[in-house]
N, C-alpha and C positions, 0 to 999 in steps of 0.2 A: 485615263491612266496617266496620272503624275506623279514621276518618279525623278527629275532632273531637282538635284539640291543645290544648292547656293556654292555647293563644295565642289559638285561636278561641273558645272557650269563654268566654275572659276578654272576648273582645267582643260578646258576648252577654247577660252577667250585668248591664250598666248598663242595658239597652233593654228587658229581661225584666223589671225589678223596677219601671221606670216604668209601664211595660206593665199591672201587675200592679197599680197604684195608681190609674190613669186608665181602663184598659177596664172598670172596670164601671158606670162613671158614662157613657161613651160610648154602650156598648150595654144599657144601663137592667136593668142586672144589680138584682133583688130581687124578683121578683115572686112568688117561693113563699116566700122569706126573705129578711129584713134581712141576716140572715148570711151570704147569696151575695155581699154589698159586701164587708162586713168581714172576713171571713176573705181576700179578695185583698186588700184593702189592707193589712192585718197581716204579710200575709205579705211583697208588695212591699217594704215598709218594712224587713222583717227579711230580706229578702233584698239589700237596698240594704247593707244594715250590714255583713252579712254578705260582701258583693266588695268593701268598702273593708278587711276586717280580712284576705283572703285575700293568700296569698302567690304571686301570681302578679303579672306586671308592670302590670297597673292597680290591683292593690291598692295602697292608700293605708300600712297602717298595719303590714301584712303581718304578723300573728304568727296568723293560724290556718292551718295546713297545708294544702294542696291536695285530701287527699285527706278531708279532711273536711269540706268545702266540698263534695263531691261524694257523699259520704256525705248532708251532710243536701240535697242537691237530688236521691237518689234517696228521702229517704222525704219531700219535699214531693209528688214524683211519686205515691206511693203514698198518702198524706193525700188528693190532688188526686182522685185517682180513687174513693178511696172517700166522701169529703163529701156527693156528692148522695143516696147510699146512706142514710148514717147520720143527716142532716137530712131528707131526703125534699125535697129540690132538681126541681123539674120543667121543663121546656122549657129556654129558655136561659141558665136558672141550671145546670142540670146540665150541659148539653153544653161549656158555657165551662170547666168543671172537668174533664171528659173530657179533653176536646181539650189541654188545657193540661196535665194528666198525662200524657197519651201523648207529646207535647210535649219533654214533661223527661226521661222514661223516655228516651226514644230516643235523647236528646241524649248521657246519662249511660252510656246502654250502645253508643256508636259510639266511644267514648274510644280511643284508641291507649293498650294497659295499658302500653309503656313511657316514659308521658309523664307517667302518674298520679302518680305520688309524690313 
């Protein structure tokens, strides 16, 4: 079932990378690590950057491809999933990195593939 277009996605990517910079201050993300903040907000930030350089119609400055935009938002997905693993993330530092992997994954793999490129 692939039904996420290049259109929809694109209005997704500004509310995800806010998203990404504000929730962990909202739900009091660090309690096993400093790094359950900072790696969302590194990432928001560089995900920010990242949909203004894409080339899709809210990209701003559009010189990086579509499909590489979608490339590195399946390996934040897989980053996302394994961090509380490899920090040792417990309670709702982990599950916010779950949730938000499985999140991305699914987003990246409901793609219409002839809309990727």
């Amino acid at each position: 079932m692939r039904f996420i277009t290049k259109r929809i996605h694109a209005f997704l990517d500004y509310p995800v990378a806010i998203a990404l910079i504000v929730l962990p201050f909202l739900l009091g993300l660090g309690d096993s690590s400093p790094l359950a903040v900072q790696i969302s907000v590194v990432t928001g930030i560089a995900a920010f950057i990242l949909t203004v350089l894409t080339d899709h119609h809210l990209g701003v400055f559009r010189v990086l491809s579509y499909r590489f935009h979608l490339t590195v938002d399946l390996l934040v997905a897989i980053v996302f999933i394994a961090v509380p693993f490899v920090f040792s993330f417990k309670g709702i530092d982990a599950y916010y990195y779950w949730v938000n992997g499985v999140a991305v994954l699914s987003v990246v793999s409901m793609h219409k593939p002839e809309l990727v490129g």
